[in-house]
C-alpha positions as CSV (number, residue, x, y, z in Angstrom):
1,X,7.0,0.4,-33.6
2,X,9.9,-1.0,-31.7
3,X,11.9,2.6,-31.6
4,X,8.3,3.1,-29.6
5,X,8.8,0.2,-27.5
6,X,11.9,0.8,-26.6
7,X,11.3,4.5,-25.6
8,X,8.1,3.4,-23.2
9,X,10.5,0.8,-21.5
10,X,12.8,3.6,-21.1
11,X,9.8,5.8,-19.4
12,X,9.0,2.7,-17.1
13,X,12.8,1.7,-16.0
14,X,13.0,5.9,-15.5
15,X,9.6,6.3,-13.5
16,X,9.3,2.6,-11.7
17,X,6.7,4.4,-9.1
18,X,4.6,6.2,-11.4
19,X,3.9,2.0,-12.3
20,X,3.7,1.1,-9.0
21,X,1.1,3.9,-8.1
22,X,-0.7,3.2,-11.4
23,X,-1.3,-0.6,-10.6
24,X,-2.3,0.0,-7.0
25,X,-4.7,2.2,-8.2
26,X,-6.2,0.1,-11.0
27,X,-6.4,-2.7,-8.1
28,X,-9.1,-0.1,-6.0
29,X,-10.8,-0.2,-8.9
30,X,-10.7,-4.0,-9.1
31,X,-11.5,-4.4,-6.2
32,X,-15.0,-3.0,-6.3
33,X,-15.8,-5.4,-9.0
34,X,-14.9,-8.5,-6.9
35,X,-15.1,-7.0,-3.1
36,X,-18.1,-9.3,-2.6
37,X,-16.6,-12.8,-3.9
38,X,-16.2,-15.4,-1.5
39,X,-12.9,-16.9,-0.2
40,X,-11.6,-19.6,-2.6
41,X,-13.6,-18.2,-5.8
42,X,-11.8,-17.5,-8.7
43,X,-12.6,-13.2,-8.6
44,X,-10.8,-13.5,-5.1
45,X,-7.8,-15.2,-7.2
46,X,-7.4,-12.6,-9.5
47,X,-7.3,-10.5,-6.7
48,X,-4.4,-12.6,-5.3
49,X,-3.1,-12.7,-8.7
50,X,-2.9,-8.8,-9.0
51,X,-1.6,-8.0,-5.7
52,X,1.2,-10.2,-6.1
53,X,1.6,-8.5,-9.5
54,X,1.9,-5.2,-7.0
55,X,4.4,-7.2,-4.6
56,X,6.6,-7.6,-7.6
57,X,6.6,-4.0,-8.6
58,X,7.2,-2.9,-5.3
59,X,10.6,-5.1,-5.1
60,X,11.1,-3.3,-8.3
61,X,10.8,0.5,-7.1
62,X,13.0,-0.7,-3.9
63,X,16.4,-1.5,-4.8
64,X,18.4,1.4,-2.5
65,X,21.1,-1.5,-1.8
66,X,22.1,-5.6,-2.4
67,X,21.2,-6.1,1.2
68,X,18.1,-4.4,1.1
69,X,17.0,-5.8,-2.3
70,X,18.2,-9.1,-0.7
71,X,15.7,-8.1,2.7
72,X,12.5,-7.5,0.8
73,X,13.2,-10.8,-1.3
74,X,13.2,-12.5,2.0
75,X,10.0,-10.8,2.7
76,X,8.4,-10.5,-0.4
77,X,8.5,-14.5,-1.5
78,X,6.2,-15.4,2.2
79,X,4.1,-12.6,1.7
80,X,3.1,-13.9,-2.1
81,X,3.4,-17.6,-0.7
82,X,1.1,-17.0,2.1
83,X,-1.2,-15.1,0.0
84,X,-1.5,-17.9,-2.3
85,X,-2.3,-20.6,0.9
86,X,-4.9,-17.9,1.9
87,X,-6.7,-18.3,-1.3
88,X,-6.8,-22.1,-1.3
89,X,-7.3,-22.8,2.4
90,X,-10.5,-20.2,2.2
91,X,-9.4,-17.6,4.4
92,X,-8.5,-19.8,7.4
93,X,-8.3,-17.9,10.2
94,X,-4.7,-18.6,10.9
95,X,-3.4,-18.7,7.4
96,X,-5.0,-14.8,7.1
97,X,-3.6,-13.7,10.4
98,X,-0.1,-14.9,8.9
99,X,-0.3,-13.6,5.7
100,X,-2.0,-10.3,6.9
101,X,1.0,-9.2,9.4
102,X,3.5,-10.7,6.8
103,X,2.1,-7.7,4.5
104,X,2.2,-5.5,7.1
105,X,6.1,-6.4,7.2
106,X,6.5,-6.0,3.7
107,X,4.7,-2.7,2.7
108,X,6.2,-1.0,5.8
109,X,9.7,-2.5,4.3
110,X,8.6,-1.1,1.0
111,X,7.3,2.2,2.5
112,X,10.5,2.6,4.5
113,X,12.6,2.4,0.7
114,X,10.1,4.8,-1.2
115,X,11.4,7.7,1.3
116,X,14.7,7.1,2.1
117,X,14.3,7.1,-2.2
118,X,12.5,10.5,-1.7
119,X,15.0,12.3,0.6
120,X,17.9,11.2,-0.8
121,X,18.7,13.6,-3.8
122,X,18.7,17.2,-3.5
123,X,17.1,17.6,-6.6
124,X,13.4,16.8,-7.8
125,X,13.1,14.7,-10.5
126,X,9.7,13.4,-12.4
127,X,9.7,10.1,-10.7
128,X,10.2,11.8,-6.7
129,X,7.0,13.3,-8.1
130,X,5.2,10.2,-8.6
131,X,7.1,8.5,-5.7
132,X,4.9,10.6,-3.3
133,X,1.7,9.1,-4.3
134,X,2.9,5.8,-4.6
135,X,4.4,6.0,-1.2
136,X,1.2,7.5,0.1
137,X,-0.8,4.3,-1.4
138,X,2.3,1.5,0.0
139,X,1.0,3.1,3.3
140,X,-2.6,2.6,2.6
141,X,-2.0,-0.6,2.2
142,X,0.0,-1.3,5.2
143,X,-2.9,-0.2,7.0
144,X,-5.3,-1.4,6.0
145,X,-3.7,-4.7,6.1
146,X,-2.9,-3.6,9.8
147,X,-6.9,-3.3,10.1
148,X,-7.5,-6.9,8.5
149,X,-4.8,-8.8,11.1
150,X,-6.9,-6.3,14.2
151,X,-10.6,-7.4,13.3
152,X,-9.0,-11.2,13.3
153,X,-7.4,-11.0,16.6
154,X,-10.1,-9.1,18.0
155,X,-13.7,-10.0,16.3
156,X,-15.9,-6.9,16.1
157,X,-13.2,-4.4,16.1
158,X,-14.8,-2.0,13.4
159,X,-18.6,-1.9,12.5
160,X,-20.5,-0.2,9.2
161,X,-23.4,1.3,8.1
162,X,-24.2,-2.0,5.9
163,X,-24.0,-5.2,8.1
164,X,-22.8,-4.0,11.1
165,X,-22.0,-7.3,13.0
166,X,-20.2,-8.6,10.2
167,X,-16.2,-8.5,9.5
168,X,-14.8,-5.9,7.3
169,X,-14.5,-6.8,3.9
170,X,-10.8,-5.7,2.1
171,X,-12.3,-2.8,0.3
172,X,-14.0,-1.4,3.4
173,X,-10.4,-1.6,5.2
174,X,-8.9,-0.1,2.6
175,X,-11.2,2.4,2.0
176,X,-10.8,3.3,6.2
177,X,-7.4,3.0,5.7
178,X,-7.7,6.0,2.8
179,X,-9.6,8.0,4.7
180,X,-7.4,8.0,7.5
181,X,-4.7,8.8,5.9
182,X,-6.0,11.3,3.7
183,X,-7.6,13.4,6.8
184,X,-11.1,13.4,4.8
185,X,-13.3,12.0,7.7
186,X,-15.2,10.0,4.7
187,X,-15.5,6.7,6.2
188,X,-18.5,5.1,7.1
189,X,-16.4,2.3,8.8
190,X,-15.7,3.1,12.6
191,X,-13.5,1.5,15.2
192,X,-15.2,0.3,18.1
193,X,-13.1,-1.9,19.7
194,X,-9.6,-0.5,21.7
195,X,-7.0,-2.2,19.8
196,X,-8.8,-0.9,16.9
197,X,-9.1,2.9,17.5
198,X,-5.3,2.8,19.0
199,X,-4.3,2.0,15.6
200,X,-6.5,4.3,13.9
201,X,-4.8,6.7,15.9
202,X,-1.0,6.2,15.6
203,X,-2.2,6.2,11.5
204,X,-3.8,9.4,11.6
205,X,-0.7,11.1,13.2
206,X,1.4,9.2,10.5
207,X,-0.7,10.6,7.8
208,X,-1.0,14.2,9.0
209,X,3.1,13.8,9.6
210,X,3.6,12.4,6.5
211,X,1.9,14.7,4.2
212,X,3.4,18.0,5.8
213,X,6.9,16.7,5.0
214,X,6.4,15.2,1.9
215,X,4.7,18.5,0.8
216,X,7.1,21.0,2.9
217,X,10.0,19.0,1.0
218,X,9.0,19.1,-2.5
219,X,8.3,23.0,-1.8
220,X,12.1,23.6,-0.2
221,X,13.6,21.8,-3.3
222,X,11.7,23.4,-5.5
223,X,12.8,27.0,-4.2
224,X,16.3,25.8,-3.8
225,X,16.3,25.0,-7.8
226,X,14.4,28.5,-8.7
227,X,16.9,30.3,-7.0
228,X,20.0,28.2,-8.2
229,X,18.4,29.0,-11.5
230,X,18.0,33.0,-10.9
């Protein structure tokens, strides 16, 4: 039992964003469980509980450097303190504003280390592999937290099928978020306001861009080692 223990914390220190993807995608499917709490409820704070949980892993996955490890502590302890004040002031405006572009800051910080991590070996290992996904979800959230801080600024930026004059909920953004940068078209959320569809915008070139070079890469270096091999 702890020869197994010992080789599954080996797997996890080996493939840190095969755990990162994993959570973030066990927290979509929290979210649809709790997507219609209330601010200050206690569903909302297992929410906050988990994406902290998420924060942590990303600092994890993201360690390219002391300085850098030392720049996304420095992020990474507002972003989990103003998520916490979010929760207990209710989603006050300004408090969610702050803590919204504070993600923003961080997930782009961590999406920034997740490819410099992906283009620096010439080789493809197991965890690369995984690092595309989870650097395709770090994204997703940037987004979609990009979304949240647009519909506070400017009220009524996106509308939906289901209560159109209402704000977004986080799974809504999200799932726009996922759409957009997956290319699908899927969403039943639209951007009506102009802040709102300039952003969607610059993230649907960021998605298209992203995808070809992640893919075009992985293809090159897998060529390269085939005929290294031969």
């Amino acid at each position: 039992m702890r020869e197994r223990g010992r080789h599954a914390w080996r797997a996890i220190r080996a493939n840190p964003s095969a755990v990162l993807l994993i959570a973030q995608l066990i927290g979509i499917l929290l979210y649809a469980f709790v997507d219609d709490a209330g601010p200050g409820s206690i569903t909302s704070l297992i929410i906050t509980l988990f994406g902290m949980l998420v924060v942590v892993l990303a600092l994890g996955v993201v360690r390219a450097s002391p300085t850098y490890t030392w720049l996304g502590i420095t992020i990474g302890i507002p972003a989990v303190v103003l998520t916490i004040i979010d929760w207990y002031t209710g989603g006050a405006t300004g408090w969610s504003l702050a803590s919204d572009v504070v993600h923003v800051a961080f997930y782009t910080y961590t999406l920034v280390g997740l490819l410099r991590y992906m283009f620096a070996d010439t080789r493809v290992n197991s965890d690369e592999i995984w690092a595309i996904g989870s650097t395709f979800t770090v994204a997703v959230w940037a987004w979609a937290y990009a979304y949240a801080a647009v519909q506070i600024v400017v009220p009524g930026s996106f509308i939906a099928a289901v209560d159109p004059d209402g704000p977004r909920t986080w799974l809504e953004l999200l799932f726009l978020s996922t759409t957009i940068m997956s290319s699908t078209g899927l969403s039943d959320v639209v951007p009506v306001q102009p802040l709102a569809r300039s952003v969607v915008m610059i993230q649907q070139i960021a998605g298209m861009l992203y995808l070809a070079v992640a893919v075009s890469r992985i293809v090159g270096l897998t060529v390269g080692r085939a005929r290294r091999r031969s």
